[in-house]
KEKE-3310 file (N, C-alpha, C; in steps of 0.2 Angstrom, whole numbers, plus 5000, padded with zeros to 4 digits):
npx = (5509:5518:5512:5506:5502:5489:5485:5486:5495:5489:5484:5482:5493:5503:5500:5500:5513:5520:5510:5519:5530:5527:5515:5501:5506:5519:5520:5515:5524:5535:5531:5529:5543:5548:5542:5549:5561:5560:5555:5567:5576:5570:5570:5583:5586:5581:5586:5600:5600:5596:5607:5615:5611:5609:5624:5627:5621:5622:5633:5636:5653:5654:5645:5640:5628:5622:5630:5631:5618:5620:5629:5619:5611:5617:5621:5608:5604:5613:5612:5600:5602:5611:5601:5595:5604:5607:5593:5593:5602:5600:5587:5587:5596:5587:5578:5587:5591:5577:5569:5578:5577:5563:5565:5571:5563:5551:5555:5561:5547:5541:5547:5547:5534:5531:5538:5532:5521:5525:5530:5518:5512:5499:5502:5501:5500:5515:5516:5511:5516:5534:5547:5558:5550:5547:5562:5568:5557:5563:5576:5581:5569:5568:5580:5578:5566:5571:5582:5580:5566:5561:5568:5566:5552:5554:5560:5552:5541:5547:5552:5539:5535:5544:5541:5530:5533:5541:5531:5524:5533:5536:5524:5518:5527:5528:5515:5507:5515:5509:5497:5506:5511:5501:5500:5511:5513:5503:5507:5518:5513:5507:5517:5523:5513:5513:5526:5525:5517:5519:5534:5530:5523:5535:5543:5536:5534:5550:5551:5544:5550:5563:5560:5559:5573:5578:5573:5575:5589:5590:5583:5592:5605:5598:5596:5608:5615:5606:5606:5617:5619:5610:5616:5613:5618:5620:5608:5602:5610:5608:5595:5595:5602:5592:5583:5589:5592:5579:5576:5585:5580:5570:5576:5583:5574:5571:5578:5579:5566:5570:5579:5570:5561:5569:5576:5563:5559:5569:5569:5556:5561:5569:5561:5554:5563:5568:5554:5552:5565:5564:5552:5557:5566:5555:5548:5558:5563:5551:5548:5559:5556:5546:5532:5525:5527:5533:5545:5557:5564:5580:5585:5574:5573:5583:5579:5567:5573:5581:5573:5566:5575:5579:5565:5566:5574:5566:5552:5560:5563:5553:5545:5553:5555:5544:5541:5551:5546:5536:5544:5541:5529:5525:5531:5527:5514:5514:5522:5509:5502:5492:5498:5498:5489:5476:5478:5470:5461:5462:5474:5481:5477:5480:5494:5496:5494:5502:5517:5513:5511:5523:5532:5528:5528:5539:5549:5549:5554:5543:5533:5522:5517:5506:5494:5501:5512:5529:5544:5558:5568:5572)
npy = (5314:5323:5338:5350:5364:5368:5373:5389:5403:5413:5432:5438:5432:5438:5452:5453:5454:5464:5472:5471:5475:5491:5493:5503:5514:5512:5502:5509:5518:5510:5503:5516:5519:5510:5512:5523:5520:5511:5520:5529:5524:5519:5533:5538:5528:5530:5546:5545:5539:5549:5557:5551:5552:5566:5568:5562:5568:5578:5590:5609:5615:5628:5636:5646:5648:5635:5626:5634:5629:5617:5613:5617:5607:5595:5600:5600:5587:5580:5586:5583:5568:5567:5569:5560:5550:5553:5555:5539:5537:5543:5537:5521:5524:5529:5519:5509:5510:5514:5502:5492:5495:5495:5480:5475:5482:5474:5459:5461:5460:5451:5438:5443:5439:5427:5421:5424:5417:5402:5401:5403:5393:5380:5365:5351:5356:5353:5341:5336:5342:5340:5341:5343:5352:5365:5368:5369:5381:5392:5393:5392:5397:5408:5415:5418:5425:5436:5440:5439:5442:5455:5457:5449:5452:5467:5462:5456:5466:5474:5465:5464:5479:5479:5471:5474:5488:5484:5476:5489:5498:5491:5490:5504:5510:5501:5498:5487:5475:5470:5461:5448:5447:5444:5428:5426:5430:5423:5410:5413:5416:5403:5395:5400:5400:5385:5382:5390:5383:5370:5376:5378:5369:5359:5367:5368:5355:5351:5360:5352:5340:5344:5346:5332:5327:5336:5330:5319:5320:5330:5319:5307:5312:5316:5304:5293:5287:5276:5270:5268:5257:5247:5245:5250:5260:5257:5256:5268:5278:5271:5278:5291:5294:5292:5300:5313:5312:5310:5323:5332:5326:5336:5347:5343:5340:5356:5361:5356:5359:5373:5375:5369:5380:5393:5387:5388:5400:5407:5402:5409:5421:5424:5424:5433:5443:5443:5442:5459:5461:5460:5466:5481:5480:5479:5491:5503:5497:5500:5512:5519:5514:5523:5523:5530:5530:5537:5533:5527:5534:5533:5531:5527:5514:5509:5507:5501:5487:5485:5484:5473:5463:5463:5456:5444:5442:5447:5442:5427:5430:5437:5425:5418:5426:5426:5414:5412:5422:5415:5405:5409:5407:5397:5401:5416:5412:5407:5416:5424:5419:5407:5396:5390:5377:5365:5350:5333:5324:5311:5309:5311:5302:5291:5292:5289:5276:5271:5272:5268:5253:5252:5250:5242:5231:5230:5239:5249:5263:5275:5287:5300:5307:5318:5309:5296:5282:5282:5272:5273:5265:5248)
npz = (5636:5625:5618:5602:5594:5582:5566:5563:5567:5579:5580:5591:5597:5590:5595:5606:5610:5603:5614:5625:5620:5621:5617:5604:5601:5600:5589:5578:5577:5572:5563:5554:5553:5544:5533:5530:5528:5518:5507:5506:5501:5489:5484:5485:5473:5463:5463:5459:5448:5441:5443:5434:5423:5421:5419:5408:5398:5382:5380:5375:5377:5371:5373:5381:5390:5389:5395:5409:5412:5409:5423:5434:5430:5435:5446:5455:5455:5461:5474:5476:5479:5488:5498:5498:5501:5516:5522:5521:5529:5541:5543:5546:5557:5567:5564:5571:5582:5591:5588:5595:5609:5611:5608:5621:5630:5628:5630:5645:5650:5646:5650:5664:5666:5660:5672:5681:5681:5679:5692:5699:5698:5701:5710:5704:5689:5688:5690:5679:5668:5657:5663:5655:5646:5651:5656:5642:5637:5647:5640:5627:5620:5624:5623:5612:5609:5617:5607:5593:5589:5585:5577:5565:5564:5563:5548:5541:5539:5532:5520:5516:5511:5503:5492:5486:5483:5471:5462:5461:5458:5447:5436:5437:5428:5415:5411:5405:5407:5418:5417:5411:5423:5433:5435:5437:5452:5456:5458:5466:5477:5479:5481:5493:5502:5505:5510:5522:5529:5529:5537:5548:5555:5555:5563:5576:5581:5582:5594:5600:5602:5607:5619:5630:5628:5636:5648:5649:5651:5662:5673:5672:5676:5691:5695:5696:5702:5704:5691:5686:5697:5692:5682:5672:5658:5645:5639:5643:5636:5625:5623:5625:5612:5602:5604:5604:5589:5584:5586:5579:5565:5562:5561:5551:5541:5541:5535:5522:5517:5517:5506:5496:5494:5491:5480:5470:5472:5466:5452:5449:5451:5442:5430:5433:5432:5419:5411:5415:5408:5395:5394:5393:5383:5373:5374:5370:5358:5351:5352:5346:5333:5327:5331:5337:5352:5366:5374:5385:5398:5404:5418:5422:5417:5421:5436:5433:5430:5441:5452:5448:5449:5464:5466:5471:5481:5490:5492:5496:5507:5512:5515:5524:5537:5540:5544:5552:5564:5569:5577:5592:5596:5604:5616:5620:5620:5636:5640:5643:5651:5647:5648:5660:5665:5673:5681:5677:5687:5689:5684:5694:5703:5697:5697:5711:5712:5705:5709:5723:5718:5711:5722:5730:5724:5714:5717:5709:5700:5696:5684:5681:5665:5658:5660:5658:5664:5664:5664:5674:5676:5677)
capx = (5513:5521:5506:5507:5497:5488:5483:5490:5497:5483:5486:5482:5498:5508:5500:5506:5521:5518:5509:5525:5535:5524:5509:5501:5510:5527:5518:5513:5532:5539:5528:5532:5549:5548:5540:5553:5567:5559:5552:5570:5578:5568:5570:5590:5590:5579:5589:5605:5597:5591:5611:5619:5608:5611:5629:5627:5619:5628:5634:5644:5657:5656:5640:5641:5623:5622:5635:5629:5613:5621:5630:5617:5606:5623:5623:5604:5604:5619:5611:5595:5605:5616:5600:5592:5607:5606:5588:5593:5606:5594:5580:5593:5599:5583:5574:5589:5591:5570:5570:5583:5574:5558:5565:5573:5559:5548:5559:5560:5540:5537:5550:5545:5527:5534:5545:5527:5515:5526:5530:5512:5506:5497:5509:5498:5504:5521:5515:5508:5521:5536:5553:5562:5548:5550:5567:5567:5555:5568:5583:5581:5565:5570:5586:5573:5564:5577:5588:5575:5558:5560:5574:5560:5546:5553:5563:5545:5538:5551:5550:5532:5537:5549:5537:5523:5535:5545:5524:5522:5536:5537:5517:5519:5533:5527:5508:5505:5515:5504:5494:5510:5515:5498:5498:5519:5514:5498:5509:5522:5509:5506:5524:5526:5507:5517:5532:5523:5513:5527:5537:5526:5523:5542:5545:5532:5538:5556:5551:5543:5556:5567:5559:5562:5580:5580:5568:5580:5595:5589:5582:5596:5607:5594:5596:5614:5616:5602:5605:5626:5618:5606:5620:5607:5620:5621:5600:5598:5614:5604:5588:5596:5604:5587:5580:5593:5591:5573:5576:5587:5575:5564:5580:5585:5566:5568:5582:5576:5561:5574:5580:5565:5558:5574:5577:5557:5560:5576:5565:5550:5563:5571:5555:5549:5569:5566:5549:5556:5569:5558:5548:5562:5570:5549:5546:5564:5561:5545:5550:5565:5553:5543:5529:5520:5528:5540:5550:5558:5571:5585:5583:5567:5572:5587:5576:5565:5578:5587:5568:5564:5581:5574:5560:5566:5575:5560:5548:5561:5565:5546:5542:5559:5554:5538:5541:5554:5543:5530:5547:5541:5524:5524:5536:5522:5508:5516:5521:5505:5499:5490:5502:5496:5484:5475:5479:5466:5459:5463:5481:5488:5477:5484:5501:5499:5493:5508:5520:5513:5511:5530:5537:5525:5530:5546:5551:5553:5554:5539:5532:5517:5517:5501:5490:5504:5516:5537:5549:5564:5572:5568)
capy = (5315:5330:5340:5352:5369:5364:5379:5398:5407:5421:5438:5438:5430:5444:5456:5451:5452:5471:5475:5472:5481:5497:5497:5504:5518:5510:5497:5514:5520:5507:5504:5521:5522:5505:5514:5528:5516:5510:5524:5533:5518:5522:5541:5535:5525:5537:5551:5540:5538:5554:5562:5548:5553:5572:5568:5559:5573:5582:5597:5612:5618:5634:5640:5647:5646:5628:5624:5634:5624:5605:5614:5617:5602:5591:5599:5598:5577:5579:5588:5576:5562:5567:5572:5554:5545:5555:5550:5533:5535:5543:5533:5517:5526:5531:5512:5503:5513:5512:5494:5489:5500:5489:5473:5473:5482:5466:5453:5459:5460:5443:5436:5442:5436:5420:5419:5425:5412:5396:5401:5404:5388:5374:5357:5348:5358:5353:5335:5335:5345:5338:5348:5348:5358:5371:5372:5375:5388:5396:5391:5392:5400:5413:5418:5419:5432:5443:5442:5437:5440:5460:5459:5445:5457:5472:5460:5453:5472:5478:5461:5467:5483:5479:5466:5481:5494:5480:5478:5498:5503:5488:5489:5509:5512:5496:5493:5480:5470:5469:5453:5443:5446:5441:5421:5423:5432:5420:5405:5415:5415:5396:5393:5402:5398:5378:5383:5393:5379:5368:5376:5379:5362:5357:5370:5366:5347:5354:5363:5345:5335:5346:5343:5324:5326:5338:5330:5315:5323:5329:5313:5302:5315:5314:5296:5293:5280:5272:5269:5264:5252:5240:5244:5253:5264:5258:5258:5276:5279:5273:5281:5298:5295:5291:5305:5318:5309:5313:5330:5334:5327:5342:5353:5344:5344:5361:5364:5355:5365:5381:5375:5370:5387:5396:5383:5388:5408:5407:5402:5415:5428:5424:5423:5439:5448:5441:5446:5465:5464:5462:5474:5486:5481:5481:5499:5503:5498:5502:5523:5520:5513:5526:5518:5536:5530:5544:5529:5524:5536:5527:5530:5524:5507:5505:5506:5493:5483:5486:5483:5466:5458:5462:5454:5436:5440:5450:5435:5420:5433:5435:5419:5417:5429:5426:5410:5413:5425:5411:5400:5413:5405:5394:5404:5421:5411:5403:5422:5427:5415:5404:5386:5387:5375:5361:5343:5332:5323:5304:5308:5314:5296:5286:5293:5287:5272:5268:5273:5265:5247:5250:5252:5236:5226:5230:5243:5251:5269:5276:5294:5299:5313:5317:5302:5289:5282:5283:5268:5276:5259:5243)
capz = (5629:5620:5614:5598:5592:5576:5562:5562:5574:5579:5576:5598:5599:5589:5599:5614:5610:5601:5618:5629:5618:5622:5612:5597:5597:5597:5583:5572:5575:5572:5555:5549:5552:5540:5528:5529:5526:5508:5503:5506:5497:5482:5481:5483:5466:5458:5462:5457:5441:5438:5441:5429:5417:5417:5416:5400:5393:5378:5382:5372:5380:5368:5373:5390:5394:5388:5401:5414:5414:5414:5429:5436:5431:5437:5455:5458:5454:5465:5480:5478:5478:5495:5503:5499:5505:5522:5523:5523:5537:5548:5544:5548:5564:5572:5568:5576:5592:5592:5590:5602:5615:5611:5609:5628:5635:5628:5631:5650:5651:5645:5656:5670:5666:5660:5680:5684:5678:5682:5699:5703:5694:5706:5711:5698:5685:5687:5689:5672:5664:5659:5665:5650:5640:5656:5654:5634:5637:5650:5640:5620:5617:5630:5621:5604:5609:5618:5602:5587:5589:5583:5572:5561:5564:5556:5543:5538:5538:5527:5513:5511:5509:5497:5488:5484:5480:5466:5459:5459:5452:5436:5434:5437:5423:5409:5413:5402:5411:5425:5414:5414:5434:5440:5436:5440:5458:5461:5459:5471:5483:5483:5483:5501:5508:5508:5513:5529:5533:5533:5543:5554:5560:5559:5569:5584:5579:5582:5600:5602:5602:5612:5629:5633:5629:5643:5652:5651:5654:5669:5676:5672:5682:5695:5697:5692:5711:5702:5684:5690:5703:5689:5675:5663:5655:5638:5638:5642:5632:5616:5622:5623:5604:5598:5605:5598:5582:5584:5587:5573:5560:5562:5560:5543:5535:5541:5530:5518:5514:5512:5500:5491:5494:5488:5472:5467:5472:5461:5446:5449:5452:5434:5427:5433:5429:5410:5410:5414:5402:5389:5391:5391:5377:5369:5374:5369:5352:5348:5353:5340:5328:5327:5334:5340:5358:5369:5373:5392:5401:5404:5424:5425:5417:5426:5442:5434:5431:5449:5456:5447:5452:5472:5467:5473:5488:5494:5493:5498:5516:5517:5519:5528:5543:5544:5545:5560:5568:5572:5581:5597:5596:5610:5622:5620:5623:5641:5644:5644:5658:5646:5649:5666:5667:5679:5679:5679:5693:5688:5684:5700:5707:5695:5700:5719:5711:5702:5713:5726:5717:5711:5729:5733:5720:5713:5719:5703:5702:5690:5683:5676:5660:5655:5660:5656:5668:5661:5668:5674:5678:5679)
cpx = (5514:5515:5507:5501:5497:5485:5488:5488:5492:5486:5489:5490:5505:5506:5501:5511:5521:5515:5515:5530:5534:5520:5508:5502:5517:5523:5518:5520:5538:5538:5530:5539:5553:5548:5545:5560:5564:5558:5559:5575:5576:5568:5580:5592:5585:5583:5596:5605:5597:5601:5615:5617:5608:5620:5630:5626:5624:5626:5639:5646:5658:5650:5639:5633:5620:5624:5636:5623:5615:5625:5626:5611:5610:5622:5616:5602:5608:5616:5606:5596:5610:5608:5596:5597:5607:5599:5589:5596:5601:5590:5585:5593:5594:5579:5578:5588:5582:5569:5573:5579:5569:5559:5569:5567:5553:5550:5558:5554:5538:5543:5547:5536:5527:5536:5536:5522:5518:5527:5523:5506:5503:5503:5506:5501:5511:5521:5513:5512:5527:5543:5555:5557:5549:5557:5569:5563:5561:5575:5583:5577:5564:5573:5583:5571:5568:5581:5585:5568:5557:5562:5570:5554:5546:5556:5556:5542:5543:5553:5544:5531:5539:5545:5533:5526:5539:5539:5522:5526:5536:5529:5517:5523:5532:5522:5505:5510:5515:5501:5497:5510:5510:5499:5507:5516:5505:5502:5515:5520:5507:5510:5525:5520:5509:5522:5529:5519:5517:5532:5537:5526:5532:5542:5542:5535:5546:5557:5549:5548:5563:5568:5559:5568:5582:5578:5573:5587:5595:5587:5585:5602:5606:5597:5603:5615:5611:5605:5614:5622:5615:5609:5616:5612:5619:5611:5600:5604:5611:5598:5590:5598:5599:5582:5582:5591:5586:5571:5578:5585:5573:5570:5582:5579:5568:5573:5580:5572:5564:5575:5578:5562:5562:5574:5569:5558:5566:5573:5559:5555:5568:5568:5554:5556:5567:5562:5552:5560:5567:5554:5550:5564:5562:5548:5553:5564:5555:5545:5556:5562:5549:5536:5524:5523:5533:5544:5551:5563:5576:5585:5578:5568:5577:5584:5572:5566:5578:5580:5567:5571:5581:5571:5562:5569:5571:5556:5551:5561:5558:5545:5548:5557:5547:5534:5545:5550:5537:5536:5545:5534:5522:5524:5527:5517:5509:5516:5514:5498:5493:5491:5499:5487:5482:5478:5472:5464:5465:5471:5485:5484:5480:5492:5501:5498:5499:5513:5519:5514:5520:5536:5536:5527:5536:5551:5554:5548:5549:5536:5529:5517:5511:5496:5492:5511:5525:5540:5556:5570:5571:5572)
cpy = (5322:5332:5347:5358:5366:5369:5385:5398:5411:5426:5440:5439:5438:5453:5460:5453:5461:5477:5475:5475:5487:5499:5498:5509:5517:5507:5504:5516:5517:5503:5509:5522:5515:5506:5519:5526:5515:5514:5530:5530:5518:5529:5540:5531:5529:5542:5550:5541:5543:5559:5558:5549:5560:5572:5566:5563:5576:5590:5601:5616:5625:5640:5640:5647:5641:5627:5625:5630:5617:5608:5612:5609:5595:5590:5599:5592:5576:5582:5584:5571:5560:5566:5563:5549:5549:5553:5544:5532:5538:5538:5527:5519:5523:5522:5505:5505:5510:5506:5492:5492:5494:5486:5471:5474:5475:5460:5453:5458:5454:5438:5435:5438:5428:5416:5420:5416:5404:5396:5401:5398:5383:5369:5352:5350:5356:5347:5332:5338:5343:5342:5350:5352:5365:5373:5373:5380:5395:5397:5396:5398:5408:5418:5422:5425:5439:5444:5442:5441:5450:5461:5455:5449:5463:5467:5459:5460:5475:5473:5464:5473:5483:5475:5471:5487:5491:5482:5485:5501:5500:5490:5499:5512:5510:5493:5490:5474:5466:5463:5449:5443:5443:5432:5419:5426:5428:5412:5407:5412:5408:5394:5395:5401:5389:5379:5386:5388:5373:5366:5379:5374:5360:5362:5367:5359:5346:5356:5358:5341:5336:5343:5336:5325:5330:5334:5320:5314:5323:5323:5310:5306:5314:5309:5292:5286:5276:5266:5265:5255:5245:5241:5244:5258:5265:5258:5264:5282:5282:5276:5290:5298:5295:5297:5314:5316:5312:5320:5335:5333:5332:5345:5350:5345:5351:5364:5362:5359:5372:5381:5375:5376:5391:5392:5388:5396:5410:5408:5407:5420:5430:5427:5431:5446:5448:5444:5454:5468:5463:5465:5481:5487:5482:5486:5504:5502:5499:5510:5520:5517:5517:5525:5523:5534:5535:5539:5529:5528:5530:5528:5526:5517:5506:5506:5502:5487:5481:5484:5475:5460:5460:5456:5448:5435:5441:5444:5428:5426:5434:5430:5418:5418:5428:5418:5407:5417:5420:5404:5402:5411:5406:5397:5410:5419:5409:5411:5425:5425:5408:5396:5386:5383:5369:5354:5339:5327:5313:5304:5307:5304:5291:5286:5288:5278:5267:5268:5269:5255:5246:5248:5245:5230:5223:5231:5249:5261:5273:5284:5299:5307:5313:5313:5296:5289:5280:5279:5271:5271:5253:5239)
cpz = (5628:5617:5609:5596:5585:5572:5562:5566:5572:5582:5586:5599:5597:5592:5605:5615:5608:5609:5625:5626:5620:5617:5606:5594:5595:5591:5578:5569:5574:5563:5551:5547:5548:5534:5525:5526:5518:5504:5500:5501:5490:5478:5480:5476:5462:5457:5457:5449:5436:5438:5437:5423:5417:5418:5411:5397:5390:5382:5378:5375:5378:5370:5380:5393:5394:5394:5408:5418:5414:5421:5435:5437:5437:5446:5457:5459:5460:5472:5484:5480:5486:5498:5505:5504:5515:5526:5526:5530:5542:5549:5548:5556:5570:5573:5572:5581:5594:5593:5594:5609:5614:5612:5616:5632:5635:5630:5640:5651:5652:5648:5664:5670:5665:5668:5682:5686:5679:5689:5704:5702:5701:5703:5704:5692:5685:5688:5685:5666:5663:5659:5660:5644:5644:5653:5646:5633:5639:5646:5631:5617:5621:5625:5612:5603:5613:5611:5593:5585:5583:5578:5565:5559:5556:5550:5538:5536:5531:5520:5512:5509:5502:5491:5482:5482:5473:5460:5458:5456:5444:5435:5433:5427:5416:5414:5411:5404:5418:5423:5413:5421:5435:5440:5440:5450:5461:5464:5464:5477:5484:5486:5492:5503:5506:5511:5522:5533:5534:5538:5547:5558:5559:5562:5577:5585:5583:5591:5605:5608:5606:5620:5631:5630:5634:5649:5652:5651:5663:5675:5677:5676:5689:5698:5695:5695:5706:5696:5683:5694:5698:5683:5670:5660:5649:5636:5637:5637:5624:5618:5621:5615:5600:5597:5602:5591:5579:5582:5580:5566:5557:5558:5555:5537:5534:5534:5523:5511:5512:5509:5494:5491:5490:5481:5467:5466:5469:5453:5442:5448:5445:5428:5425:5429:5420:5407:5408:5407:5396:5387:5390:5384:5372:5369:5371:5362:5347:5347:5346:5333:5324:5327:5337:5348:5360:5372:5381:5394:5403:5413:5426:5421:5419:5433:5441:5435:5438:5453:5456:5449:5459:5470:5472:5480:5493:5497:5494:5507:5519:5519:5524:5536:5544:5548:5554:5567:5574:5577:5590:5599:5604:5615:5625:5623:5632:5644:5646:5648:5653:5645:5656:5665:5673:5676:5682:5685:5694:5687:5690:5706:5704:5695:5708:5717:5709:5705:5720:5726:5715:5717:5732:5728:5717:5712:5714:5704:5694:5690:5678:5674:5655:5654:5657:5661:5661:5665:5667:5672:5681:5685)
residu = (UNK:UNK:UNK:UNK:UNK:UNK:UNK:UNK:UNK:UNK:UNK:UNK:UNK:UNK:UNK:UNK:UNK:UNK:UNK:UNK:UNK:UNK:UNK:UNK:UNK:UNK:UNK:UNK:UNK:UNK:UNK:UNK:UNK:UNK:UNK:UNK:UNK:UNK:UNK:UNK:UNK:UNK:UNK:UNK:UNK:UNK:UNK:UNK:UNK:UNK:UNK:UNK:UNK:UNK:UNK:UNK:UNK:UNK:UNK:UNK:UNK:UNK:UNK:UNK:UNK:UNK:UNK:UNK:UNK:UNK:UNK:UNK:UNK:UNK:UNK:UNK:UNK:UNK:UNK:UNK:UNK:UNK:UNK:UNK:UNK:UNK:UNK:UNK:UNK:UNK:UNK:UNK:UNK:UNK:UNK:UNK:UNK:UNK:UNK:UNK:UNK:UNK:UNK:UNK:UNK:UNK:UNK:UNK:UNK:UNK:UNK:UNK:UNK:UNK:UNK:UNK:UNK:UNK:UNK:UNK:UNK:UNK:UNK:UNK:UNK:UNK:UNK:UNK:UNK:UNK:UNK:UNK:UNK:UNK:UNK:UNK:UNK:UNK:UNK:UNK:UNK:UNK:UNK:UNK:UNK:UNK:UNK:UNK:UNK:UNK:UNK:UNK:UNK:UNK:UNK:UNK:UNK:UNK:UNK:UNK:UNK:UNK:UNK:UNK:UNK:UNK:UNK:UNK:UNK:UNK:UNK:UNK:UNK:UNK:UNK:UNK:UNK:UNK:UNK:UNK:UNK:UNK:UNK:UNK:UNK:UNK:UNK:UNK:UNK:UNK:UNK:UNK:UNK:UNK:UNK:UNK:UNK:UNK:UNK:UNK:UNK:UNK:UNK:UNK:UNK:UNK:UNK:UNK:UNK:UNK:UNK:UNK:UNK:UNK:UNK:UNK:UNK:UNK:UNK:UNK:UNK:UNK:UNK:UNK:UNK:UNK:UNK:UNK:UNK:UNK:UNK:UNK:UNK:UNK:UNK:UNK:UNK:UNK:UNK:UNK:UNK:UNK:UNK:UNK:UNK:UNK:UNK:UNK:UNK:UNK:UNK:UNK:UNK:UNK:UNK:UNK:UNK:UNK:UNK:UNK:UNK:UNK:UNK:UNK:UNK:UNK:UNK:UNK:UNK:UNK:UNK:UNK:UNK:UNK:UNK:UNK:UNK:UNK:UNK:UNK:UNK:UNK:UNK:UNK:UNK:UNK:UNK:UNK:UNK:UNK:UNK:UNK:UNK:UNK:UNK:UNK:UNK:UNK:UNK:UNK:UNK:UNK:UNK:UNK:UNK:UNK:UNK:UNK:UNK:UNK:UNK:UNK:UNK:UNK:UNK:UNK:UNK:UNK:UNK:UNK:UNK:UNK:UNK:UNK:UNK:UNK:UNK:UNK:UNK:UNK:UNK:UNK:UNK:UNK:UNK:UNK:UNK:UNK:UNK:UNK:UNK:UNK:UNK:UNK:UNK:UNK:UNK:UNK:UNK:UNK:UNK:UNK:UNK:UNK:UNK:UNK:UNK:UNK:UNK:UNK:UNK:UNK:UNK:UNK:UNK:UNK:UNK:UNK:UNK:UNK:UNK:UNK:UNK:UNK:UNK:UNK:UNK:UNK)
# end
């Protein structure tokens, strides 16, 4: 039978994968140059902020050292503001080239060790295995991690970024309302730890259900003289519809749950923008009231504004990629020689077993997966 990983992916697994990229110095430089992207993205809408708002300032045009100083105040907002968005383009530049470099040299690494570890397996192994979860290894979850696996990594490094820079700057700016967020950002976190457990198992469920459509594609090729000869076409016809059907269940729960994550991360992230605007417009009237407060720059609440409408995308794309980052589970573990295992003793006899009384009996042609015999054709 089809067998399934049960709990969370361990930390090993994304290790592995981090240690065919090139280690823990690529992992540092490729964290920092994460950090370099948010942190450059924040000095970009501050800066923003900071020159919209000395071009607002009054200014008299009659008093020449008035108007040398909005000059001046104008073109330094203006030179911080170029120097951020340059920031961002390098930052950018340097973590695609970076990344792409990584993610080929890991891809071919666990390939090859992947090409390694099934070629080197024992004959057992491949009589307890059944092909089409080989060739979806080779095929689907191959193509996963050459084209996937980095682009999910950083994506999930940079939601958490962006989560903890949303909570620094609104808790930063209006710290009292730090004791609304926590019960809206504990109930986030329940929202996404079901959603990742979720789609966790459809996924493995998903990876499942793959391999017997291969694994009966290929055979019913295999045996083509056969399955013509005793007129089983429309049999294995509806065994393959069944088994697709099967297949795609996984892939509509899976959608399913996107939605429900997004519907719920729609709600929170309303919650949390409302919350905001409220407290803008509270500190906002409290300083006009005279209230003894020095009242809210007008930058620094259109950045909390600009921060808390993230909030929602941040936290449906975390759990998004971190969710995809775990579809490379299975593949990583197999690269790293741990699918190679024995078959047990009783299998490989009750293979000669069965085989033998089918040839003797009636002549039926049989094929044992995992300690159970499969009738190809009666």
């Amino acid at each position: 039978r089809e067998s399934k990983s049960t709990g969370d992916v361990p930390l090993s697994t994304y290790w592995f994968y981090l240690q065919a990229a090139g280690g823990a110095l690529v992992t540092v430089c490729l964290i920092a140059s994460c950090i370099w992207i948010a942190f450059s993205w924040f000095w970009q809408n501050y800066c923003l902020g900071r020159w919209m708002d000395a071009m607002q300032q009054p200014h008299a045009t009659d008093h020449p050292h008035q108007w040398q100083h909005y000059q001046r105040a104008v073109a330094s907002t203006l030179h911080q503001y170029l120097l951020s968005v340059v920031s961002v383009v390098v930052a950018y530049t340097f973590r695609t080239s970076f990344q792409s470099l990584c993610s080929i040299r890991a891809a071919q690494r666990i390939h090859n060790q992947l090409v390694r570890s099934v070629l080197l397996a024992p004959t057992s192994w491949f009589d307890a295995t059944p092909i089409g979860r080989i060739i979806n290894r080779f095929s689907q979850d191959v193509s996963t991690v050459d084209s996937s696996v980095m682009d999910h990594l950083m994506g999930f490094i940079d939601c958490v970024l962006g989560t903890i820079s949303v909570v620094c700057v609104i808790t930063s700016v209006m710290p009292l309302l730090f004791l609304p967020l926590c019960p809206i950002l504990l109930f986030t976190g329940w929202v996404t730890f079901q959603y990742l457990r979720l789609s966790r198992e459809l996924k493995r469920w998903e990876s499942i259900k793959k391999s017997p459509v291969f694994v009966l594609l290929t055979e019913t090729l295999n045996g083509l003289n056969t399955v013509r000869a005793f007129r089983q076409e429309a049999r294995f016809y509806q065994e393959c519809c069944q088994r697709i059907d099967a297949m795609n269940q996984c892939h509509l729960y899976l959608w399913i749950s996107n939605r429900w994550l997004n519907f719920r991360m729609q709600i929170l992230g309303a919650t949390v923008a409302g919350t905001v605007g409220a407290g803008v417009v509270y500190y906002a009237g409290y300083s006009s009231s005279g209230g003894g407060g020095h009242g809210m720059a007008a930058p620094a609440a259109g950045l909390v504004l600009l921060y808390s409408l993230n909030f929602c995308d941040n936290l449906t794309w975390l759990a998004r990629t971190h969710a995809e980052v775990r579809r490379a589970e299975v593949l990583l573990v197999w690269g790293g020689g741990v699918g190679v295992c024995t078959v047990v003793l009783t299998d490989r006899l009750f293979l000669l077993v069965v085989v033998s009384n089918g040839y003797e009996q009636c002549g039926a042609y049989r094929r044992v997966q995992r300690g159970r015999s499969r009738e190809i054709c009666r």
